[in-house]
N, C-alpha and C positions, 0 to 999 in steps of 0.2 A: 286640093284645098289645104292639104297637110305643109306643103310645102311652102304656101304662100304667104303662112302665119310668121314662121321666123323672119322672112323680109320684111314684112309690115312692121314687125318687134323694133327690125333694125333703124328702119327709116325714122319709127318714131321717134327714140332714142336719140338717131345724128341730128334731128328736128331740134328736138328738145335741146341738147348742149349746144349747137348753132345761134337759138335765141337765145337761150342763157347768157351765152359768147356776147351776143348784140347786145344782148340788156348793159351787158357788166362794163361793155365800151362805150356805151353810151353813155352810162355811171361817170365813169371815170374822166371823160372827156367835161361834162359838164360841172365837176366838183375842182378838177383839176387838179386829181392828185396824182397823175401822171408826170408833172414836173415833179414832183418830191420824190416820187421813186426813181426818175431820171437822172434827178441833179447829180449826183455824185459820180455814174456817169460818165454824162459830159462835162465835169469836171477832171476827171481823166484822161478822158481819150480825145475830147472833144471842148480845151478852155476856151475860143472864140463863143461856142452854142451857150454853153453856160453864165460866161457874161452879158450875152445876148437876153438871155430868159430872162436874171437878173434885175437888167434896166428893163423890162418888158412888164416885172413886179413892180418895178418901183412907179413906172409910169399908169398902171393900175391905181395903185396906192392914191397916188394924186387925183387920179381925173375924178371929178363929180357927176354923175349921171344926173341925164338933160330929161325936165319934166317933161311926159306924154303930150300932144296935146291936147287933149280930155282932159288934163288936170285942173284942179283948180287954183289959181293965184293962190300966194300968201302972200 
């Protein structure tokens, strides 16, 4: 029994930073600050990716999100 405590310690622990791990990518995927920590980057190492992202912002910027259809007219 003595010996089966520290494994369980262990497991719990790699448990816990793994969802952490998930949570924080999941974060960061959805807010999108993963291109801003990028950019410079692929600016670097990688100008075609960067200009890519770029107009991938700018075409964001434009588009209008299309009402539900639940919505109600204006």
């Amino acid at each position: 029994m003595g010996a089966i405590v520290p494994w369980l310690t262990f497991v719990a622990v790699l448990a816990a930073v793994l969802g952490g791990l998930t949570w924080l990518a999941a974060r960061v995927r959805r807010s999108g600050v993963g291109r801003d920590i990028m950019g410079p980057v692929d600016l670097i190492y990688r100008p075609d990716t960067y200009r890519i992202h770029q107009e991938i912002r700018v075409q964001e910027d434009r588009s209008v999100a299309m009402p539900s259809p639940g919505d109600p007219l204006h």
